[in-house]
N, C-alpha and C positions, 0 to 999 in steps of 0.2 A: 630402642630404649624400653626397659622396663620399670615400673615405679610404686613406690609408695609413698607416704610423708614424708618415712624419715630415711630412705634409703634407695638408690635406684643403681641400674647396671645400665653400658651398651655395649652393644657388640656392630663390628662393622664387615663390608667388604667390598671389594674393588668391584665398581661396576660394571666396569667391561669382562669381567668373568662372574657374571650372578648364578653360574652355578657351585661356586666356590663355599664351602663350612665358611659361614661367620665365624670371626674371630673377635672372645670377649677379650675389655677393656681391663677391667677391672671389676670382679665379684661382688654382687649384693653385699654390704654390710653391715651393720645396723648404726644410725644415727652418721653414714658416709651418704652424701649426695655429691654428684659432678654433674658438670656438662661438659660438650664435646665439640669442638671442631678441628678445622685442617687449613694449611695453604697447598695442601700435596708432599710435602716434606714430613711437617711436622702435628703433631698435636697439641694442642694447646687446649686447657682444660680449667673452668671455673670449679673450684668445690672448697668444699667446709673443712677436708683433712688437717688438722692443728691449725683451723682459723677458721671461729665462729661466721663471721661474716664473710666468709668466701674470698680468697684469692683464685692468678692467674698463674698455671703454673704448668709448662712446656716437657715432652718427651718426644724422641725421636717414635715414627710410625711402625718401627717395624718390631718395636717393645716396648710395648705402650703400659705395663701393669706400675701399678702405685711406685714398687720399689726405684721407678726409672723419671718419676716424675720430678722439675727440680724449677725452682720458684723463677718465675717470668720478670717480676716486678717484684717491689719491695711489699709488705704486707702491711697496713694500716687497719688497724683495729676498731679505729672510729667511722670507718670506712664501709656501707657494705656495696658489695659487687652484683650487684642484678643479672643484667646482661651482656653479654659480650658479642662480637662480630668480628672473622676474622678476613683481611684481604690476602692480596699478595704481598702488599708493604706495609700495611699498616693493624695494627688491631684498633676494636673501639670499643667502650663498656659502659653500661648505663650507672653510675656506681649513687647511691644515697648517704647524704655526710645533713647534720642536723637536720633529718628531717626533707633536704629537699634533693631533687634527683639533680644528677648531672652527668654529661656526656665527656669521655675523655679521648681522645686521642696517644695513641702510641704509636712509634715509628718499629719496626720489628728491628730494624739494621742494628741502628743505637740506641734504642728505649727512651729517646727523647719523648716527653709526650706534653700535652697542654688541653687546659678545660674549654669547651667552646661557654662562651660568655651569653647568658639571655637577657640579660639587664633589667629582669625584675625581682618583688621581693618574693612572689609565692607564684608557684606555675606549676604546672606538669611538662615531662620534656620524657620520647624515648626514642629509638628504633623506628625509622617507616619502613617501608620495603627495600629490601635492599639483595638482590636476587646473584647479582653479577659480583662476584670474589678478586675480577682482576679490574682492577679501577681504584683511584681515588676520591672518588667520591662518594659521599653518607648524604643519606637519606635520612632525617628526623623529622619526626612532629613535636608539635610545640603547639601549647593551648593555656590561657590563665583566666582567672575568674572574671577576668573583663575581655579577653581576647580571645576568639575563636578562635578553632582548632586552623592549625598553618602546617603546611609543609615546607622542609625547607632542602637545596642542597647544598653539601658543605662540603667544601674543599680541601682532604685534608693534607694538602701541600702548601696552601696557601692560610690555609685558616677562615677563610672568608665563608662565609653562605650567602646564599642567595636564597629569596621567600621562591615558591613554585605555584604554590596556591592557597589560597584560605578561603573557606568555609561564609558565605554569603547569611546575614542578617536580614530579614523580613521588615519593613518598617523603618523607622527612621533611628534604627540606633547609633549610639556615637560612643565608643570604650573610652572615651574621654570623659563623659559624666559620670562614671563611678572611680573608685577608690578598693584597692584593696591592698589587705595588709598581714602581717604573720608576726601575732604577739606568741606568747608562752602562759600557762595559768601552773599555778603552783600547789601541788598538793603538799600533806602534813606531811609526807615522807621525806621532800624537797626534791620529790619530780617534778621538771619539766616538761610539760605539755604540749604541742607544738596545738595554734590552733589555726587556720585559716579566714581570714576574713574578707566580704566585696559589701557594700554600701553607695548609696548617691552619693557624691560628692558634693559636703556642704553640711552633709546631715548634723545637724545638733544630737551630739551625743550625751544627752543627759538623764539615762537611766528611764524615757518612754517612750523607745521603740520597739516594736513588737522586732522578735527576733527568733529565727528560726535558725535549731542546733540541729546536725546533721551525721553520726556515726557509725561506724559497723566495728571494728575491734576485733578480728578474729582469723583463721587461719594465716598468718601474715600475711594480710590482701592490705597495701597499702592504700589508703582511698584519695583519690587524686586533687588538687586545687586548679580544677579544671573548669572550659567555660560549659554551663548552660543555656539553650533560648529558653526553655520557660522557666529561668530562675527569673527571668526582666522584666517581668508582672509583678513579682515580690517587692523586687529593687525599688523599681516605682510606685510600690504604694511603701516607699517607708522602712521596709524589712531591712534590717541587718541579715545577711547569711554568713552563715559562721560553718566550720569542716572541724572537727576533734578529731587530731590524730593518735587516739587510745594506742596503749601497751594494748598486744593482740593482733597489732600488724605490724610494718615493718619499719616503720616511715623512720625512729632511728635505730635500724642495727634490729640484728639478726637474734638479738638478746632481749630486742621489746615487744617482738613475739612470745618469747619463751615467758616472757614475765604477766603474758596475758592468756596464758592456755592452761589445761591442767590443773593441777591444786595452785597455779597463780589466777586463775580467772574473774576473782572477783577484782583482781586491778583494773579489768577492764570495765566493769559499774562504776568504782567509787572513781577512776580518772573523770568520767565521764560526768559525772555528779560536780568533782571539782572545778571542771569547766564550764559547767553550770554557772556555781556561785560564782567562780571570776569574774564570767560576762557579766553579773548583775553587780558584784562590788567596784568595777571599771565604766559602770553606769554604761553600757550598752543595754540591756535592758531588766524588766524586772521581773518579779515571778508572775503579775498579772498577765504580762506581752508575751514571756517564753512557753515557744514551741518547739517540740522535739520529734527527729525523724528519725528514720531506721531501719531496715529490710533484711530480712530472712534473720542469718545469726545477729545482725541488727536491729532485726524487727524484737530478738529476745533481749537486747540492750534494752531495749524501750521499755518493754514491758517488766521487766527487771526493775529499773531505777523508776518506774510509778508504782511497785514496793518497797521500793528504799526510801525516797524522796519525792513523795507526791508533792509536796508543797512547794518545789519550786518549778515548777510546770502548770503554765494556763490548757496547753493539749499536746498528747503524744498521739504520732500516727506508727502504729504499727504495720507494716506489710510484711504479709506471709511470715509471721513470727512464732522461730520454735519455742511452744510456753510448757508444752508440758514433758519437759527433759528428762525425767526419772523414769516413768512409764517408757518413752520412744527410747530411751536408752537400754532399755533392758529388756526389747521385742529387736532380737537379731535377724527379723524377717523380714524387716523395714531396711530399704536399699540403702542407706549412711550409715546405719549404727556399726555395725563392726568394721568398715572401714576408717573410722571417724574415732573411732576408742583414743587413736596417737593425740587426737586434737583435745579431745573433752575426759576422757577416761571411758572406764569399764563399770557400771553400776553391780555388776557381779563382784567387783572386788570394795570390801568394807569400807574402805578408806576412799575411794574415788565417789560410793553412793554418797558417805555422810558429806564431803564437799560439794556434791550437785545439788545436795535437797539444800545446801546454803543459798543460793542461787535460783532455784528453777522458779521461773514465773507462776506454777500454776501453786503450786505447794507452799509458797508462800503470800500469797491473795490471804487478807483478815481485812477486818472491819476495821474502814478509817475512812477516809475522807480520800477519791483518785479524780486526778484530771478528769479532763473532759478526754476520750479517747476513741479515736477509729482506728479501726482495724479489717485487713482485707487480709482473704481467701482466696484460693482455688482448686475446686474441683478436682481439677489429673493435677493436681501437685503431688509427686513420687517425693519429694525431700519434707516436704513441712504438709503430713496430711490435713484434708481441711477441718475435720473434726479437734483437730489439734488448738486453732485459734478460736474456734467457736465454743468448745466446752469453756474456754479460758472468761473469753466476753460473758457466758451465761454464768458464769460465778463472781466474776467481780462486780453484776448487775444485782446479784443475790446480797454481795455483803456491802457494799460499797454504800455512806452512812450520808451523802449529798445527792444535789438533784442535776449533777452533771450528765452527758448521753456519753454512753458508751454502745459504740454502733458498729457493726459488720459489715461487711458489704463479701460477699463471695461469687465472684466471678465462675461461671458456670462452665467456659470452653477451654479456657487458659491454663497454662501449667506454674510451674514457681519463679519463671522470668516472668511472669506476665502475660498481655492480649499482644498478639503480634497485630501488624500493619500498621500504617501508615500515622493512624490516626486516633486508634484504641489505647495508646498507654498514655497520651495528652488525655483523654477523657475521664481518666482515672487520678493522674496530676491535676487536675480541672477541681475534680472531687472534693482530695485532700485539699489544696488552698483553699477552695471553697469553706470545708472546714475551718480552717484556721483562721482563716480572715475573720470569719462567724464571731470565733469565739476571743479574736483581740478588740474585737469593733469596728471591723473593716466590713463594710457592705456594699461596696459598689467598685 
């Protein structure tokens, strides 16, 4: 395979003759993506061709180009298709319908097919390893904001699974004292918002609990309602944790991407903004308790909406946040900018700058009143230079009209995932809460 955003090719061939010409599938197109598999027979191909959100759709091996390809299953609009796995008898597909993932089973013979059931309201569920094509059985993981991560195998002749293993807790925890939940907040447009939620169970929810909001919105990277250990330091002093699933990924449909990229990007601030107020008008908490998180194209979420709406934020933690977008966009020598044009635009072209300077964190810092905010760097960061989040901090300490800290921390070995080992990225999770706890009243 070869690839870009909006378009990819493959080419295949028989392995027992690797000295054989590949044979392409179907030619790069612009705004055409597929993927690709086999049971030996046939091909069987997810892609976008006349359906946003991706269908399944089969050709014989031995003419595999577009003209030959002809629909697997019926095509549902509301529906998108993530992944798919092909057996001998069965296909499976990870497909997202409001918001939350779910696995399907289809029989190849008679297109019979059925959803495996997880029985809760917010989760993450996809693909485990699954290596062997001639078998009935699927390998899935499955993880929720109170369950740790589980494997399971599923049967899909019988329907049944079975757990294989999950993921061991340190201490005495019990997924039985928390609670979580998947409301909706509403903007003026009359979007629906999916949001994520895990809490004690029991909490009095009356509008004075510190509550930490948590988003990224961007390249259609769904961000998952999965479990954390060190979210259960928060949980038990009190925090609400809450997950915004912004326009800008993918959570519903392949169209709430599109609605957050490009000259739509600022849907992904102001969603993010109206999740905000939700939580505080649903009395989860209020703007003295809210904290907000966020990393890389999320770390520029953050740093965004404390120029749009400082006031409803007690503290944003930015990590590795790209702030200053008009400069890094228009220096083609930096390793993302011209591959990244599809996602954010071209600041060469008139119309793409004036929509970024709407937007970009550093270009619009003025004098007003901003949370309290941290922000971290690093060093060999090739995507978000670290001069990038530091010039940003050393301007909004210049105009910023309160006696709140806005404070750096830049990591000296590490790159733009982070300090690897064992025990370097709790040290830096340690930090931020430490932060936040600081600044809701929490000190011990």
């Amino acid at each position: 395979e070869s690839f870009s955003t909006n378009s990819n090719e493959f080419k295949f061939l028989n392995a027992d003759k690797p000295n054989d010409e590949f044979i392409l599938i179907q030619p790069r197109t612009k705004n055409l993506l597929y993927d690709v598999q086999d049971n030996g027979e046939n091909f069987y191909i997810k892609t976008n061709s006349k359906a946003k959100n991706f269908k399944i759709m089969v050709t014989k091996i031995g003419d595999p180009s577009i003209e030959n390809w002809n629909d697997f299953v019926s095509y549902n609009n509301d529906i998108l298709t993530r992944r798919m796995i092909v057996f001998d008898d069965f296909l499976s597909t990870v497909e997202v319908f409001k918001g939350l993932t779910q696995i399907r089973i289809i029989n190849l013979s008679d297109k019979s097919d059925y959803y495996i059931n997880f029985g809760e309201e917010t989760y993450h569920a996809d693909f485990g390893d699954n290596y062997d094509m001639h078998t009935d059985k699927l390998r899935y993981e499955f993880s929720s904001l109170t369950k740790p991560s589980s494997i399971y195998q599923h049967y899909m002749k019988t329907s049944k699974s079975t757990l294989l293993k999950q993921e061991k807790v340190l201490g005495n925890y019990n997924q039985e004292n928390y609670e979580s939940k998947r409301i909706f907040a509403s903007t003026e447009a009359g979007i629906k918002i999916p949001i994520s939620l895990v809490y004690k169970k029991g909490l009095k929810l009356d509008g004075n609990n510190p509550l930490l909001l948590y988003a990224y919105g961007a390249y259609g990277n769904s961000r998952k309602a999965d479990f954390s250990y060190d979210r259960i330091s928060l949980l038990d002093r009190d925090f609400v944790y809450a997950i915004a699933h912004l326009r800008g990924g993918e959570e519903m449909g392949r169209q709430w991407y599109e609605q957050g990229k490009l000259l739509n990007k600022l849907n992904t601030f102001t969603d993010f903004i109206d999740c905000a107020k939700y939580l505080i008008d649903e009395k989860y908490t209020n703007p003295s308790k809210l904290c907000a998180i966020g990393k890389s194209a999320g770390g520029m979420l953050m740093a965004g909406v404390a120029n749009m709406r400082p006031d409803l934020f007690k503290a944003i933690v930015a990590e590795v946040p790209w702030t200053d977008v008009i400069t890094d966009n228009l220096d083609p020598d930096l390793p993302l900018t011209t591959t990244e044009y599809e996602e954010w635009g071209n600041s060469n072209n008139l119309e793409d700058y004036n929509y970024l300077k709407k937007y970009s964190p550093y270009d619009n810092l003025k004098s007003q009143n901003y949370p309290a905010i941290l922000t971290t760097a690093a060093y060999n960061d090739t995507q978000v230079p670290y001069w990038s989040p530091a010039k940003w901090v050393a301007r909004i300490r210049d105009l910023k009209t309160n006696n709140n800290p806005v404070l750096l921390e830049t990591n000296m070995y590490s790159g733009h995932a982070g300090a690897s080992g064992r025990f370097e990225k709790y040290q830096l999770t340690a930090l931020e809460y430490a932060f936040m706890l600081n600044q809701v009243g929490i000190n011990k």
